[in-house]
C-alpha positions as CSV (number, residue, x, y, z in Angstrom):
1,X,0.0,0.0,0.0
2,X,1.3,3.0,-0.7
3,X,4.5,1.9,-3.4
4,X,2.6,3.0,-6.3
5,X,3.4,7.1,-5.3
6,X,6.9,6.1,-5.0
7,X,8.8,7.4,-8.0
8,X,12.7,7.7,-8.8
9,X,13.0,10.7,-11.3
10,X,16.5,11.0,-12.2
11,X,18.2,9.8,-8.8
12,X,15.5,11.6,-6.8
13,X,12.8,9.6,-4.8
14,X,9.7,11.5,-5.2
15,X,6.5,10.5,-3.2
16,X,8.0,9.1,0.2
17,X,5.5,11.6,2.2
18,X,2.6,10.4,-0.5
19,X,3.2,6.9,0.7
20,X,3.2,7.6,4.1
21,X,0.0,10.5,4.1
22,X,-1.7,7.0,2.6
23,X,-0.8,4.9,5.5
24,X,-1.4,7.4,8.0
25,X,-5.0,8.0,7.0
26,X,-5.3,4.0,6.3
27,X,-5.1,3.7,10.4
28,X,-6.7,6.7,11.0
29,X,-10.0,5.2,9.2
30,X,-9.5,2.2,11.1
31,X,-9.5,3.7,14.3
32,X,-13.1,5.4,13.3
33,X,-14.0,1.7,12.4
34,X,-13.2,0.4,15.7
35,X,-15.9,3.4,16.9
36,X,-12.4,5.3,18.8
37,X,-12.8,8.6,17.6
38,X,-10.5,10.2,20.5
39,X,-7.5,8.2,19.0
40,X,-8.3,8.5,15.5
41,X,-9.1,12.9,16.2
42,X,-6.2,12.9,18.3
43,X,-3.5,11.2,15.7
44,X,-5.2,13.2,12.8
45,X,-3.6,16.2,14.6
46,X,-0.5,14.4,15.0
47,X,-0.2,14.1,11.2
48,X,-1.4,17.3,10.1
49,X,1.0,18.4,12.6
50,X,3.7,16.7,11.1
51,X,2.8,17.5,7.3
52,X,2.9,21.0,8.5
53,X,6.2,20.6,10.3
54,X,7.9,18.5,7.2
55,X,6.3,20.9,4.7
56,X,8.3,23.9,6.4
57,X,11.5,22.1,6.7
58,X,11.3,21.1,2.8
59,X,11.4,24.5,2.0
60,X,14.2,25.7,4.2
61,X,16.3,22.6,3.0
62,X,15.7,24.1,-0.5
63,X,16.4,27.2,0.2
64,X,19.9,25.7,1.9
65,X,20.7,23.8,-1.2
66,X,20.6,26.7,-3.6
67,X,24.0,27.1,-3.9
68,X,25.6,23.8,-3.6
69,X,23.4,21.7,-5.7
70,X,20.3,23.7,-7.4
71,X,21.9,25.1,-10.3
72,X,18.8,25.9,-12.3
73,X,18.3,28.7,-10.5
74,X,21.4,30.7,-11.6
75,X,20.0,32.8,-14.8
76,X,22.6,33.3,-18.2
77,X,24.1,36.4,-16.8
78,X,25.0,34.9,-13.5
79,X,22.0,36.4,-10.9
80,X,20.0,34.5,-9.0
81,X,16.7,33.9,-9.7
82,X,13.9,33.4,-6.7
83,X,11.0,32.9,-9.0
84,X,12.8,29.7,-9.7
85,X,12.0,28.6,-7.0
């Protein structure tokens, strides 16, 4: 469950939070199966919590790796270039 998000798109893994979002709400729905709707409210937090948290971090990574490995962003005259972003 969850392996068919996973792509690898020229060395990069793509889809790793995908699979895992997938899982996540796969017990979460459980837990409203087994009528435990404190649990399942409680760890719905946790993840949005989480995908908030990872989301944020993602973009300061990117903004980290500008320089050393992102050269995409670096326009024909030599100036970066945010909107590449």
């Amino acid at each position: 469950m969850g392996a068919g998000v996973i792509l690898n798109q020229r060395g990069h893994v793509k889809g790793v939070t995908s699979a895992a979002v997938i899982w996540a709400l796969a017990t979460i729905g459980c837990y409203v199966g087994m009528e435990r709707f404190t649990e399942s409210f409680v760890l719905t937090l946790v993840v949005l919590f989480v995908l908030i948290f990872v989301q944020a971090l993602e973009t300061n990574v990117k903004k980290l790796r500008i320089g050393m490995y992102n050269h995409d962003v670096i326009t024909e005259n030599h100036k970066f270039d945010e909107e590449s972003l």
